[in-house]
The first five atom37 places (N, CA, C, CB, O) and aatype in JSON, in Angstrom:
{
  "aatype": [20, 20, 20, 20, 20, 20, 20, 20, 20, 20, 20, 20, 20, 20, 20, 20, 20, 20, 20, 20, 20, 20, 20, 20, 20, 20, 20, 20, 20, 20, 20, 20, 20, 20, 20, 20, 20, 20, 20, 20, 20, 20, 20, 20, 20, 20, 20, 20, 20, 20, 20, 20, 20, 20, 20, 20, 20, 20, 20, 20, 20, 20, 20, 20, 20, 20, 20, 20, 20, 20, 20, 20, 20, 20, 20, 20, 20, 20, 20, 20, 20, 20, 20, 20, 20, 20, 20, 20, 20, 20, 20, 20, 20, 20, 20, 20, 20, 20, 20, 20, 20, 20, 20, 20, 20, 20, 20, 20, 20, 20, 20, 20, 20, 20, 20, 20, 20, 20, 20, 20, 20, 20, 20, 20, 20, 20, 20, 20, 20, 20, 20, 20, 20, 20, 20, 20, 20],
  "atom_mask": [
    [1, 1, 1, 1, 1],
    [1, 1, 1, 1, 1],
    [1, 1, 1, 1, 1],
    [1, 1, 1, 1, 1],
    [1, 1, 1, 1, 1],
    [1, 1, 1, 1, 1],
    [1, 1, 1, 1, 1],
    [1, 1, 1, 1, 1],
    [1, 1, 1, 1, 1],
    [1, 1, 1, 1, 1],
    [1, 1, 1, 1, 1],
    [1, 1, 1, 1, 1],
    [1, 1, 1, 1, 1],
    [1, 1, 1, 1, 1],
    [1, 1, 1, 1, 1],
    [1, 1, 1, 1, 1],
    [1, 1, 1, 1, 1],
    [1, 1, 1, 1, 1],
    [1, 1, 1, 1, 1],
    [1, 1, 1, 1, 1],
    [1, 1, 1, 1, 1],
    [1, 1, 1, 1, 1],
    [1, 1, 1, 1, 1],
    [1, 1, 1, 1, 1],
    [1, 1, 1, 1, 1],
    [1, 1, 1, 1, 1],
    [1, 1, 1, 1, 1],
    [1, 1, 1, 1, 1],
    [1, 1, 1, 1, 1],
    [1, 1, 1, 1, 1],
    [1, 1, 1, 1, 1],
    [1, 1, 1, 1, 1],
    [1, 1, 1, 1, 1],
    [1, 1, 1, 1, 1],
    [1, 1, 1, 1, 1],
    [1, 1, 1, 1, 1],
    [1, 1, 1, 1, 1],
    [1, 1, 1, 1, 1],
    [1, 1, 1, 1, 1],
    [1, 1, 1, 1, 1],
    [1, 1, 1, 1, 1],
    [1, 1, 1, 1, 1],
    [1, 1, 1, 1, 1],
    [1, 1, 1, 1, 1],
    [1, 1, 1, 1, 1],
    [1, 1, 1, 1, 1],
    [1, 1, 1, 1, 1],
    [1, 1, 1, 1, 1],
    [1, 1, 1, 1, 1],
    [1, 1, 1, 1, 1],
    [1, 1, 1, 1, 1],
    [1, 1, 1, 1, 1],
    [1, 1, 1, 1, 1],
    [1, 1, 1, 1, 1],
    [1, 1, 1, 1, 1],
    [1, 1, 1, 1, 1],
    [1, 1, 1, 1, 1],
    [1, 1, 1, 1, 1],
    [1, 1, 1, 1, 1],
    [1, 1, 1, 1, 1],
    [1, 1, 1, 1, 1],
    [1, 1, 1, 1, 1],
    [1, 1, 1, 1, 1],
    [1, 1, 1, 1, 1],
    [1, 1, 1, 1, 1],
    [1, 1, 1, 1, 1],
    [1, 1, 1, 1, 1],
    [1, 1, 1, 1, 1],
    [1, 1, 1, 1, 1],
    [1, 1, 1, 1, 1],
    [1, 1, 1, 1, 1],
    [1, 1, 1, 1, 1],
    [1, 1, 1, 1, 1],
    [1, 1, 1, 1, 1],
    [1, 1, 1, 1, 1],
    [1, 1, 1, 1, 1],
    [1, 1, 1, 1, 1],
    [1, 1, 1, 1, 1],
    [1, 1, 1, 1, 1],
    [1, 1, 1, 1, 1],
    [1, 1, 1, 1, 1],
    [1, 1, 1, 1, 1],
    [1, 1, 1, 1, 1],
    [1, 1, 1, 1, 1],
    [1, 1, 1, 1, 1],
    [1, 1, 1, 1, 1],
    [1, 1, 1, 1, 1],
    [1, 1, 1, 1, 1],
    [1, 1, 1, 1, 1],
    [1, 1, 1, 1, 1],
    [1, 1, 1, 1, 1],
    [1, 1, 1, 1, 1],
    [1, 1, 1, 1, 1],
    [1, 1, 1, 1, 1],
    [1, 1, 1, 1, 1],
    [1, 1, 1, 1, 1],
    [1, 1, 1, 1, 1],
    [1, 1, 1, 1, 1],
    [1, 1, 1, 1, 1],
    [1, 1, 1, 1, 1],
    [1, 1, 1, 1, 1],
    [1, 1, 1, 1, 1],
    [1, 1, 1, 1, 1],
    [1, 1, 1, 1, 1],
    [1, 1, 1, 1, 1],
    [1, 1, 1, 1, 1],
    [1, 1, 1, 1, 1],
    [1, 1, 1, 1, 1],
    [1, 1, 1, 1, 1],
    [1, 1, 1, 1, 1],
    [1, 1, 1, 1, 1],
    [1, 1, 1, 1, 1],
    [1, 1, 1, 1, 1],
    [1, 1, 1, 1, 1],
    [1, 1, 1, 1, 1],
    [1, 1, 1, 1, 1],
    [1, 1, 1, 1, 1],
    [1, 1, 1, 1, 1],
    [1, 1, 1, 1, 1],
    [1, 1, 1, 1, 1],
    [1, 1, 1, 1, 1],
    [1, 1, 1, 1, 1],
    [1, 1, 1, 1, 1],
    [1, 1, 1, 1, 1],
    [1, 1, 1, 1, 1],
    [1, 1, 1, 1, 1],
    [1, 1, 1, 1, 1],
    [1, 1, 1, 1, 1],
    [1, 1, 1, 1, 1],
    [1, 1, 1, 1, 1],
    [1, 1, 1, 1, 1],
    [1, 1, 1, 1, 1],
    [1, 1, 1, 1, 1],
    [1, 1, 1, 1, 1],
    [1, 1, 1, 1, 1],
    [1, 1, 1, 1, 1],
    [1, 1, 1, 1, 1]
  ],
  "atom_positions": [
    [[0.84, -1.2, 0.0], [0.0, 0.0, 0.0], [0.88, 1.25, 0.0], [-0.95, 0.0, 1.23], [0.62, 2.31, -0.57]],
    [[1.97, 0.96, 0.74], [2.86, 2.37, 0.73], [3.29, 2.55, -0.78], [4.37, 2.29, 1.8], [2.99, 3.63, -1.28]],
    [[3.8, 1.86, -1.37], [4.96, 1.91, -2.25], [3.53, 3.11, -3.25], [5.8, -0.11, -3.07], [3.59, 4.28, -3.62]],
    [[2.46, 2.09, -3.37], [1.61, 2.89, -4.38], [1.15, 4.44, -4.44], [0.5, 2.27, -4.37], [0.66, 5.1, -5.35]],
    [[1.54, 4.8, -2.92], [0.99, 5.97, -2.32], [2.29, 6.74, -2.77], [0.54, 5.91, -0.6], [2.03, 7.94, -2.76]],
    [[3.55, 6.53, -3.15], [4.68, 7.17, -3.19], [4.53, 7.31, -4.36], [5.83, 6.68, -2.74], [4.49, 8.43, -4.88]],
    [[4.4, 6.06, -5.08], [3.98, 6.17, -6.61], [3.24, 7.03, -7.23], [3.42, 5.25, -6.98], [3.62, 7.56, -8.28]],
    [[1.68, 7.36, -6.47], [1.22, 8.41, -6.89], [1.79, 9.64, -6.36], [0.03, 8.34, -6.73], [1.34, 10.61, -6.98]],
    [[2.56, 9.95, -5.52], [2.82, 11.31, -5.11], [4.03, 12.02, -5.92], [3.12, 11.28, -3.6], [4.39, 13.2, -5.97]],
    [[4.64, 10.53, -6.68], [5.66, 11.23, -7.68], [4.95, 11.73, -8.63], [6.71, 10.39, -8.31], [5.22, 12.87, -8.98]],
    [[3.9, 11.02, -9.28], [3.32, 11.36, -10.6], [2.33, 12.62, -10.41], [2.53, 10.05, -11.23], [2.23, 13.29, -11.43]],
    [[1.66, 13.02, -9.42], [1.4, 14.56, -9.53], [2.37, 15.69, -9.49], [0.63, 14.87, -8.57], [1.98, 16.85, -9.66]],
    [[3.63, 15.39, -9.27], [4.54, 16.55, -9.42], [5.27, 16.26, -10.55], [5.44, 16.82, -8.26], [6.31, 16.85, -10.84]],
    [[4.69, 15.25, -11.28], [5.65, 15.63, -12.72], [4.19, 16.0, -13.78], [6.92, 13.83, -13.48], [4.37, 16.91, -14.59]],
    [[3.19, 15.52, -13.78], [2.11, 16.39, -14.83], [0.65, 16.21, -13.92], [1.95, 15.53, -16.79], [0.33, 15.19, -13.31]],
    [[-0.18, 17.57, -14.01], [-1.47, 18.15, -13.55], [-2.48, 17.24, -14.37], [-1.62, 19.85, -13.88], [-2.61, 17.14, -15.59]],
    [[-3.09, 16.69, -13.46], [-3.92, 15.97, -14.14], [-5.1, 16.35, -15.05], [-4.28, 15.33, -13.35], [-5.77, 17.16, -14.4]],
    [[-5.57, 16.19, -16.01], [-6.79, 16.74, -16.82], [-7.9, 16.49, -16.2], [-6.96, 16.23, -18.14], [-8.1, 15.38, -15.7]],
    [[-8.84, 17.52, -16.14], [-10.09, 17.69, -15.71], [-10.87, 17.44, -16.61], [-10.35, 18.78, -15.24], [-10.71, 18.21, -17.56]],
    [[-12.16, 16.24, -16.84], [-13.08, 16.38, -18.06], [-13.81, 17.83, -17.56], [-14.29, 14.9, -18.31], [-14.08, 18.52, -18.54]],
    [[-14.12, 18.34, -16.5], [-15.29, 19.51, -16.41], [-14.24, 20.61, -17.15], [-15.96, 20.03, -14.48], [-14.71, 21.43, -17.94]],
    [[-12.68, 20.56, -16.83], [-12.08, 22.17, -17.7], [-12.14, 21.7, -19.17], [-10.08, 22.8, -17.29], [-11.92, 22.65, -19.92]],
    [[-12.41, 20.36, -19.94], [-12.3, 20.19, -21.02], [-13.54, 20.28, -21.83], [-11.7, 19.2, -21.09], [-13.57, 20.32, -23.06]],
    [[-14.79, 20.31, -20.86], [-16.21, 20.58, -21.52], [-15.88, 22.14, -22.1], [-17.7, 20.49, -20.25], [-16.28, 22.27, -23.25]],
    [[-15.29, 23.22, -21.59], [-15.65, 24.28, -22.34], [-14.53, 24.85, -23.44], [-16.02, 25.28, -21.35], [-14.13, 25.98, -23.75]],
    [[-14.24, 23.55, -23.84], [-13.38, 23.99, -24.58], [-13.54, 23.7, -26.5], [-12.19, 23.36, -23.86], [-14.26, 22.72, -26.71]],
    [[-13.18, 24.14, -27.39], [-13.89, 23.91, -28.16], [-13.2, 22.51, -29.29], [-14.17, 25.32, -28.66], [-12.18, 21.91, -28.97]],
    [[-13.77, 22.28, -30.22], [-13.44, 20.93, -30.76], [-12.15, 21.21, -31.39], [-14.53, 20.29, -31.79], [-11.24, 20.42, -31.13]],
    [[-11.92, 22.21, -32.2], [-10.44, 22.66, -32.38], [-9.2, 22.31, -31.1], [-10.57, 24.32, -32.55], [-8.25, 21.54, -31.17]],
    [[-9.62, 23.14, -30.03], [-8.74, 22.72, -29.07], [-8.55, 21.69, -28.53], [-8.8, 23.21, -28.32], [-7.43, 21.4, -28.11]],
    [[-9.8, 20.73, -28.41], [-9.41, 19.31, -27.91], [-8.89, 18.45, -29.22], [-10.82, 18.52, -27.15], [-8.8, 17.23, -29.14]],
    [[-8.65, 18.94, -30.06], [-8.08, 18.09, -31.4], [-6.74, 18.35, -31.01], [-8.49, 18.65, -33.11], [-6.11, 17.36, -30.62]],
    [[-6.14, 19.45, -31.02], [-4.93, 20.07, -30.37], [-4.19, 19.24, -29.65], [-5.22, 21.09, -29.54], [-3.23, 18.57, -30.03]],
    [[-4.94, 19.33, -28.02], [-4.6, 18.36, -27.17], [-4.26, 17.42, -27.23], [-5.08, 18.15, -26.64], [-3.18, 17.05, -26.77]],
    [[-5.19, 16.6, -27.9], [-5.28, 15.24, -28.5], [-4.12, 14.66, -28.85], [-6.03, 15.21, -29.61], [-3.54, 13.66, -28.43]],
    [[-3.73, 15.9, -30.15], [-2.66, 15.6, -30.84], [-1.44, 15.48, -30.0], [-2.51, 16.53, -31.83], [-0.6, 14.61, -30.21]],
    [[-1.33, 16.39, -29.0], [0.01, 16.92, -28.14], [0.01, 15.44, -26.97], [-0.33, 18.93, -27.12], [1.03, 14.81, -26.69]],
    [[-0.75, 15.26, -26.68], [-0.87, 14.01, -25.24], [-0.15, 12.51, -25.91], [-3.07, 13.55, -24.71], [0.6, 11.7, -25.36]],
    [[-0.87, 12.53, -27.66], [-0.47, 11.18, -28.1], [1.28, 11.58, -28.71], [-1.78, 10.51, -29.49], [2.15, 10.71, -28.73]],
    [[1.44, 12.56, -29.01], [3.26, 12.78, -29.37], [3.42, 12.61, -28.18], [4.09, 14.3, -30.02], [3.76, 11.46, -27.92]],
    [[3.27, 13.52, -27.0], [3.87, 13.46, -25.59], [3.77, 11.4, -25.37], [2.58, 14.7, -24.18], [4.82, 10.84, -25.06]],
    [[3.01, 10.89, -25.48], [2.87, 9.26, -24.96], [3.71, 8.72, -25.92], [1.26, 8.44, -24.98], [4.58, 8.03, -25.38]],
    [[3.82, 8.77, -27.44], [4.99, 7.69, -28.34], [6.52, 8.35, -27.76], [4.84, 7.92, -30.57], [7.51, 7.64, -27.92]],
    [[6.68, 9.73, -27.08], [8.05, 10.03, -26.79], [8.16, 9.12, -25.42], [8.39, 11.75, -26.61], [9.16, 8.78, -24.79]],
    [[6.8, 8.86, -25.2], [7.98, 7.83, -23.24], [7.32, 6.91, -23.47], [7.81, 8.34, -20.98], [6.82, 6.39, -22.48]],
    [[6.98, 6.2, -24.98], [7.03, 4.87, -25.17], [8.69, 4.63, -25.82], [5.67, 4.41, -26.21], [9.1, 3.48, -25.7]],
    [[9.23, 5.2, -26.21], [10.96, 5.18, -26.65], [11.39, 5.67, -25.9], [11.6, 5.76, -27.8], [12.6, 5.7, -26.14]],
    [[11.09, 6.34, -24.66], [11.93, 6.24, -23.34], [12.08, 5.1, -22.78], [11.47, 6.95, -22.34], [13.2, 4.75, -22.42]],
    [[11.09, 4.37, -22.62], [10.43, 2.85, -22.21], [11.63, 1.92, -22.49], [8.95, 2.31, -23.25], [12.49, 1.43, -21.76]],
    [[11.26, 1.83, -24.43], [12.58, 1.06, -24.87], [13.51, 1.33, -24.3], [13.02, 1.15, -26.05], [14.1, 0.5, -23.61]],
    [[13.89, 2.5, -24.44], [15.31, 2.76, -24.38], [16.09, 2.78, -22.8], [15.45, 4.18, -25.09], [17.19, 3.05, -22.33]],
    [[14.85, 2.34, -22.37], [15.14, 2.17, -20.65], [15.59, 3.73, -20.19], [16.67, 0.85, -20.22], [16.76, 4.08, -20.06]],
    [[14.7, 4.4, -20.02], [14.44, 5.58, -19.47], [14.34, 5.52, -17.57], [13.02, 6.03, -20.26], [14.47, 4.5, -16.9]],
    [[14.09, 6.9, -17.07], [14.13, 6.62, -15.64], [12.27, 6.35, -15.49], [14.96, 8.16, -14.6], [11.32, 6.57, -16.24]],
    [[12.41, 5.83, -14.25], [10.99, 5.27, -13.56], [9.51, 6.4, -13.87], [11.34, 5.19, -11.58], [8.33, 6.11, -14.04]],
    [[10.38, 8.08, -13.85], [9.0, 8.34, -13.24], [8.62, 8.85, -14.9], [8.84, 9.67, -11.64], [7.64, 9.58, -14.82]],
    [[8.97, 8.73, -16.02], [8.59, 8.4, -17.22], [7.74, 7.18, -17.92], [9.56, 8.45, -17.65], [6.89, 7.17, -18.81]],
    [[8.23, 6.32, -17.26], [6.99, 4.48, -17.31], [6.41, 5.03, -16.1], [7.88, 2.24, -16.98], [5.77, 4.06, -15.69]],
    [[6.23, 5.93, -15.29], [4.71, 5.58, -14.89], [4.06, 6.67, -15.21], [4.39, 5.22, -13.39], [2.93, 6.75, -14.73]],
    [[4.57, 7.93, -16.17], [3.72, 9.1, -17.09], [2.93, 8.71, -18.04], [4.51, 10.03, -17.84], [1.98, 9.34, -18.51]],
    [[3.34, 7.63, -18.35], [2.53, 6.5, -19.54], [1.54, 6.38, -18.97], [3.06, 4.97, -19.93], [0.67, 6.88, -19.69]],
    [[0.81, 5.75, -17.48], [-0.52, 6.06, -17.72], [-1.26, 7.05, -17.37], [-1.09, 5.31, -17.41], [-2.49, 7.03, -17.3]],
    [[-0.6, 7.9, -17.14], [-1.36, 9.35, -17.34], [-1.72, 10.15, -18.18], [-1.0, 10.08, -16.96], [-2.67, 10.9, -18.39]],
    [[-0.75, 9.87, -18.63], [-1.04, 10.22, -20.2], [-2.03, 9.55, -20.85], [0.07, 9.99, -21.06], [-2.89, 10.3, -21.29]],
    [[-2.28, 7.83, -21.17], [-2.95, 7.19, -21.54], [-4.5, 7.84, -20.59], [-2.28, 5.76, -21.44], [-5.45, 7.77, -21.38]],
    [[-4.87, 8.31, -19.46], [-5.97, 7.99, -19.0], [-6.42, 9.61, -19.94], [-6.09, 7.66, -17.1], [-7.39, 9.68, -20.7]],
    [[-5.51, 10.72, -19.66], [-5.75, 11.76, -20.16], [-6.08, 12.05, -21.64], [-4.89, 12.32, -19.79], [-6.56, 13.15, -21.9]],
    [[-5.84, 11.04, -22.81], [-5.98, 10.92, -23.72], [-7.37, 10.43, -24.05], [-5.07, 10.42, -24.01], [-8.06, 10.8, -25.0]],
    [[-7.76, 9.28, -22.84], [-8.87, 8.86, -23.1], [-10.08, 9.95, -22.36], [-8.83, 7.37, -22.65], [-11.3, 9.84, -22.53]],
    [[-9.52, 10.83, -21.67], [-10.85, 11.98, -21.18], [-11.22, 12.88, -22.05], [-10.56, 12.92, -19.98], [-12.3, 13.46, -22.04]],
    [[-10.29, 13.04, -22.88], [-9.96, 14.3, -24.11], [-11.08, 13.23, -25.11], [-7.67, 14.59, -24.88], [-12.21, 13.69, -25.31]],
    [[-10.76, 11.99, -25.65], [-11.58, 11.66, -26.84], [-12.91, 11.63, -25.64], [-11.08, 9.98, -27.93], [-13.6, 12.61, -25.95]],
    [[-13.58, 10.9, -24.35], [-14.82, 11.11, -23.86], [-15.11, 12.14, -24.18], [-15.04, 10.98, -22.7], [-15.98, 12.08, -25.05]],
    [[-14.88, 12.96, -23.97], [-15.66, 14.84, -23.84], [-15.4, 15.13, -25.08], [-14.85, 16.29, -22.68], [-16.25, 15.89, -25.54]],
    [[-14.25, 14.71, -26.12], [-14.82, 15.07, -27.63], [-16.33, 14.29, -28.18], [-13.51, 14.56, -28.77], [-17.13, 14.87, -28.91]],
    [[-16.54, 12.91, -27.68], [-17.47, 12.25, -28.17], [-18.97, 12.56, -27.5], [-17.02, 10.92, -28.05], [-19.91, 12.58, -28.29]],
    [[-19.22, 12.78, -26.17], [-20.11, 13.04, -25.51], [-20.65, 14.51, -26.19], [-19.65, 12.96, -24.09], [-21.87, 14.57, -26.34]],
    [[-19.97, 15.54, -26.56], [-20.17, 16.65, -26.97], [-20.67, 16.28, -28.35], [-19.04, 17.53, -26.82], [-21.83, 16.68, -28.41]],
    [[-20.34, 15.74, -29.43], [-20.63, 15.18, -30.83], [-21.53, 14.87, -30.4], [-19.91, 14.23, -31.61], [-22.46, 15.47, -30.93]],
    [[-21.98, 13.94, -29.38], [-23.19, 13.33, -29.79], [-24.43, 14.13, -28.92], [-23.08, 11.63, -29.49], [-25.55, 13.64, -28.88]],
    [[-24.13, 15.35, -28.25], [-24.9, 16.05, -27.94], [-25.02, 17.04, -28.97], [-24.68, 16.4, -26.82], [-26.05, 17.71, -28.92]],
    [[-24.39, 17.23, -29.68], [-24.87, 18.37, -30.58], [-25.79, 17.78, -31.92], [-23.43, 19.21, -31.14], [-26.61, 18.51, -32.5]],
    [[-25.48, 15.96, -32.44], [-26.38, 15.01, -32.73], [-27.86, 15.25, -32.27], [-25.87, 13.84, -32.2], [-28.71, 15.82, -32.95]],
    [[-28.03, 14.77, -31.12], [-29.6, 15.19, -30.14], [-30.09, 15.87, -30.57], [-29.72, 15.73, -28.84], [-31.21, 15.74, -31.07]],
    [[-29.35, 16.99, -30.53], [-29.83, 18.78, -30.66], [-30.55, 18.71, -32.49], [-27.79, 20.3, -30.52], [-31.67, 19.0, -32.91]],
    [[-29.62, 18.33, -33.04], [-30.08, 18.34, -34.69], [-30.94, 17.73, -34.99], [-29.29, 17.94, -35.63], [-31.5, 18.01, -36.05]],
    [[-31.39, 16.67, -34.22], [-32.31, 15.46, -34.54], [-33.69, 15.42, -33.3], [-31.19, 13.87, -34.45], [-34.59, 14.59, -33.21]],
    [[-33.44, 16.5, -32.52], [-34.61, 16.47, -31.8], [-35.99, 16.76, -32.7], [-34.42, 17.49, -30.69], [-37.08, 16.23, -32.49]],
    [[-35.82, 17.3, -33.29], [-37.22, 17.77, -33.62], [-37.77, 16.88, -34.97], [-37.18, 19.5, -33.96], [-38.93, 16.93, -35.38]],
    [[-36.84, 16.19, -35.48], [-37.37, 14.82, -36.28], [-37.88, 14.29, -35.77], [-36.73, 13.93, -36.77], [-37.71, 14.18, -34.56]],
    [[-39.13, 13.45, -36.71], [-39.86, 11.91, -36.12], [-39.01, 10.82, -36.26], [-41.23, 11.4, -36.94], [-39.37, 9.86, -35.6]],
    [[-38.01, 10.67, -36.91], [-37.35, 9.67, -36.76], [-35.91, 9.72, -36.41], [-37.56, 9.08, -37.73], [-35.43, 10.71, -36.96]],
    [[-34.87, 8.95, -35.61], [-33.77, 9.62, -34.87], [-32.73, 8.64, -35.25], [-33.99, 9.85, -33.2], [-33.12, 7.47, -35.17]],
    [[-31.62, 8.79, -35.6], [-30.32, 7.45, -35.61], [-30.72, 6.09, -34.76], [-28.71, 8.07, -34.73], [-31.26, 5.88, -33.67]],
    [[-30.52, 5.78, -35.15], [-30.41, 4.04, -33.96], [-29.36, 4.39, -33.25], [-29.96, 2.18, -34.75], [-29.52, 3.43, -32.49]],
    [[-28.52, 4.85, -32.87], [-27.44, 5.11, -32.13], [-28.18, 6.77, -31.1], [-25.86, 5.33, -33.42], [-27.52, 7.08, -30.11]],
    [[-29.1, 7.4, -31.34], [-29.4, 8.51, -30.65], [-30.75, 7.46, -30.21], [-29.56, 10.18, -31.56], [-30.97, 7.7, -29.02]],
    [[-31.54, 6.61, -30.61], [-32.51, 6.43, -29.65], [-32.47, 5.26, -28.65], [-33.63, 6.38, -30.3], [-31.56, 4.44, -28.81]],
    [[-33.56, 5.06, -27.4], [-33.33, 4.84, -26.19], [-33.02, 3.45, -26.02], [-34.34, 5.26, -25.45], [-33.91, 2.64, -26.25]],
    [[-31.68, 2.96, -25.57], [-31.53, 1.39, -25.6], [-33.01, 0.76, -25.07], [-30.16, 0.86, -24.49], [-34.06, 0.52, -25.67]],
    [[-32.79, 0.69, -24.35], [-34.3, -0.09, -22.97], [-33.64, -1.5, -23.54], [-36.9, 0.19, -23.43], [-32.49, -1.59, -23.96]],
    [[-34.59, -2.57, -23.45], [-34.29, -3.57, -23.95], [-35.17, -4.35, -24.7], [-33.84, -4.11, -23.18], [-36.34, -4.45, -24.33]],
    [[-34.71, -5.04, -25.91], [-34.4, -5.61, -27.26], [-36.51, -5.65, -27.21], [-33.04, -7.56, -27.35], [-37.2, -5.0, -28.0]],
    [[-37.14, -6.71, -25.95], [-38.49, -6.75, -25.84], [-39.32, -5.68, -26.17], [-38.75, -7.05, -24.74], [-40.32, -5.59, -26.88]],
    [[-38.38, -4.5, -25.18], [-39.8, -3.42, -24.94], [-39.09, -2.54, -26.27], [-40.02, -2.28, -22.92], [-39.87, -1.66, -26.64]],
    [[-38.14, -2.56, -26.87], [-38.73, -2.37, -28.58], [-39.42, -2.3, -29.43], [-38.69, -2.69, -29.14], [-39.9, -1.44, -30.16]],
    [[-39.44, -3.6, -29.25], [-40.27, -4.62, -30.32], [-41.58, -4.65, -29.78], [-39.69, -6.27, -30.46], [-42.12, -5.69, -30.16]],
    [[-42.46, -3.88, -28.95], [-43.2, -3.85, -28.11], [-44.2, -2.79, -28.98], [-42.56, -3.54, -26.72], [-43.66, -1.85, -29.56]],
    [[-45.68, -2.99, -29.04], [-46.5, -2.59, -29.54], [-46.7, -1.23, -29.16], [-47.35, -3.34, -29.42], [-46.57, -0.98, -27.96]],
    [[-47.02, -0.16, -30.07], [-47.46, 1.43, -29.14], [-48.43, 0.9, -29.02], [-47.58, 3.12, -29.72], [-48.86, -0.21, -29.33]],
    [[-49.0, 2.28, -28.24], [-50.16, 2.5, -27.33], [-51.77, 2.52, -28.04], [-49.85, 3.94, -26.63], [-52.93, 2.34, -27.65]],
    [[-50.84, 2.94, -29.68], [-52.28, 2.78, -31.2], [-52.4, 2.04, -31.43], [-52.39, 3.19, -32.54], [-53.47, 1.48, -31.68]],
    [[-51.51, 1.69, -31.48], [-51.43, 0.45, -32.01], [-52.14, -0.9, -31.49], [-50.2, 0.27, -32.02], [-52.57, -1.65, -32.36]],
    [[-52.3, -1.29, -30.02], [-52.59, -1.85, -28.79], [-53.8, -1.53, -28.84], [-51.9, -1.46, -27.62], [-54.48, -2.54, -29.0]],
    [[-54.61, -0.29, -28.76], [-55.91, 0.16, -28.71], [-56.57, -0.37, -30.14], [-55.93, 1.81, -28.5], [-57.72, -0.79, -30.01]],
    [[-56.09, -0.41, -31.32], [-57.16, -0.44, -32.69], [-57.94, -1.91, -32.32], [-56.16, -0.51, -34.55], [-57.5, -2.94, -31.82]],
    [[-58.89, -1.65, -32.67], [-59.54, -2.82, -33.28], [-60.1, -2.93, -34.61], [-60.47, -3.12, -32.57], [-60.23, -1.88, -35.23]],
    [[-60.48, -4.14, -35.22], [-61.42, -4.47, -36.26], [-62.58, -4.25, -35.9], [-61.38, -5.69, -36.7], [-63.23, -4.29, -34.85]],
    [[-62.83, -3.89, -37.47], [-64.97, -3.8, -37.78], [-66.05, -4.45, -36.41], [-65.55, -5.29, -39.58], [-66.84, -3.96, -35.6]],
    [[-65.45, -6.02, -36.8], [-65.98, -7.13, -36.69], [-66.09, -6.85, -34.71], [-64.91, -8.52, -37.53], [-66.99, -6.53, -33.93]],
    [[-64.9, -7.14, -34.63], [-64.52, -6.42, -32.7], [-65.6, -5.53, -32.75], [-62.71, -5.29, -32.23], [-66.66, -5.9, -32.25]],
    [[-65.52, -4.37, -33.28], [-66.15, -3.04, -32.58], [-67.29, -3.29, -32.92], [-65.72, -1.56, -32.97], [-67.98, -2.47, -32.31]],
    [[-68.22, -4.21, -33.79], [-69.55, -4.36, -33.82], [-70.04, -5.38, -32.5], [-69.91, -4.93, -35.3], [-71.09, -5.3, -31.86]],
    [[-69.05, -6.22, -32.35], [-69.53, -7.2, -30.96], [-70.06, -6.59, -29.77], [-68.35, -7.99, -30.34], [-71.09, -6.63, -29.11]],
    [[-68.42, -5.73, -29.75], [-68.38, -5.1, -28.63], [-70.22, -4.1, -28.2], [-66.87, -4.08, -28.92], [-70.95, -4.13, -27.21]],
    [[-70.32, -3.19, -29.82], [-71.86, -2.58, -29.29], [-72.72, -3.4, -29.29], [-72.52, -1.53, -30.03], [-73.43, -3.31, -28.29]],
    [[-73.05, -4.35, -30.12], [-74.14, -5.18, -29.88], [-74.31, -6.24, -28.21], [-74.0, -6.13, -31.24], [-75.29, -6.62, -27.58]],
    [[-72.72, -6.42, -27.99], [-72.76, -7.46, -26.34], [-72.26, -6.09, -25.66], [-71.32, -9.28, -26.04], [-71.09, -5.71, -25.58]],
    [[-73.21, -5.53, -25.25], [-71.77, -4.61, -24.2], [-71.67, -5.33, -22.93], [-72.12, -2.69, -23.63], [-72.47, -6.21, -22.61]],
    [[-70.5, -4.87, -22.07], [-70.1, -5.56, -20.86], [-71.23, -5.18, -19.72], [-68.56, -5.1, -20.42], [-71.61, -4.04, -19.46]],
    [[-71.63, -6.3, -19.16], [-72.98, -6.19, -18.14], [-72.17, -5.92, -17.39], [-74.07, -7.34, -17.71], [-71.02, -6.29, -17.15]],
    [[-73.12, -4.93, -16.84], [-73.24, -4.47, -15.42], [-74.17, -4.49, -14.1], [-73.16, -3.52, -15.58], [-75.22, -3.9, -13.83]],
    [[-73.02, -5.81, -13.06], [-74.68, -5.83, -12.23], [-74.2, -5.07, -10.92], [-75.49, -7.74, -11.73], [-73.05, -4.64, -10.82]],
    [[-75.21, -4.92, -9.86], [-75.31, -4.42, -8.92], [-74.97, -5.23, -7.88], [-76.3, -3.94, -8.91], [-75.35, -6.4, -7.87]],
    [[-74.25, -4.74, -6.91], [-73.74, -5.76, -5.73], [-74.22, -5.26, -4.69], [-72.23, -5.96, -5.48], [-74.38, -4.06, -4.5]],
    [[-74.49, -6.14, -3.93], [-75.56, -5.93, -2.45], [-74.07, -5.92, -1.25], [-77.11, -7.87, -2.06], [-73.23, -6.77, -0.93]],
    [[-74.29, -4.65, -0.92], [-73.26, -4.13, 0.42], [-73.22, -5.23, 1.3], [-73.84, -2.74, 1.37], [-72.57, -5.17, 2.35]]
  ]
}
């Protein structure tokens, strides 16, 4: 438990960790930027790696790696909110923008669908209607 606690206390004094909330306001240009700079910064201390570099470089590797992957989340979460936005007001939406639920309640009849009946039904129905009797308290 110690060793890991040292471990992390080296790796915040060599790089500030990325915030997804400072990367929401930033715009898609700039997180392309980033992007670009985090993955050069990660292939340079993957050939530190090889080349047997010092320690606190193999363990910038996964900081880098986690920071790379917050930069593409908040590029993708944002894409696909601005998706929503374009496609809200369509009747029909991507398969990828509408609501998983599951595979059943899909394939699951609307509510018009459920209600229609046939001719034949709706003539029964007025000619038998459902009796109604009276129940003694």
């Amino acid at each position: 438990v110690g060793y890991g606690f040292r471990f992390r206390s080296s790796l915040l004094s060599v790089m500030v960790k990325i915030r997804a909330h400072e990367l929401r306001g930033q715009s898609k240009e700039e997180l392309m930027k980033q992007l670009e700079e985090l993955k050069n910064e990660l292939s340079q201390l993957r050939v530190a790696k090889v080349s047997g570099g010092p320690a606190s470089k193999l363990a910038k590797i996964k900081v880098v790696r986690k920071a790379i992957a917050r930069v593409l989340t908040v590029y993708n979460q944002t894409q696909k909110e601005a998706l929503r936005k374009y496609h809200a007001s369509n009747k029909y939406k991507p398969l990828d923008l509408r609501y998983k639920k599951t595979r059943a309640y899909r394939r699951q009849l609307s509510v018009t669908q459920k209600n229609k009946k046939t001719l034949r039904q709706k003539k029964r129905e007025a000619a038998f209607p459902k009796r109604k009797y009276a129940l003694k308290a």
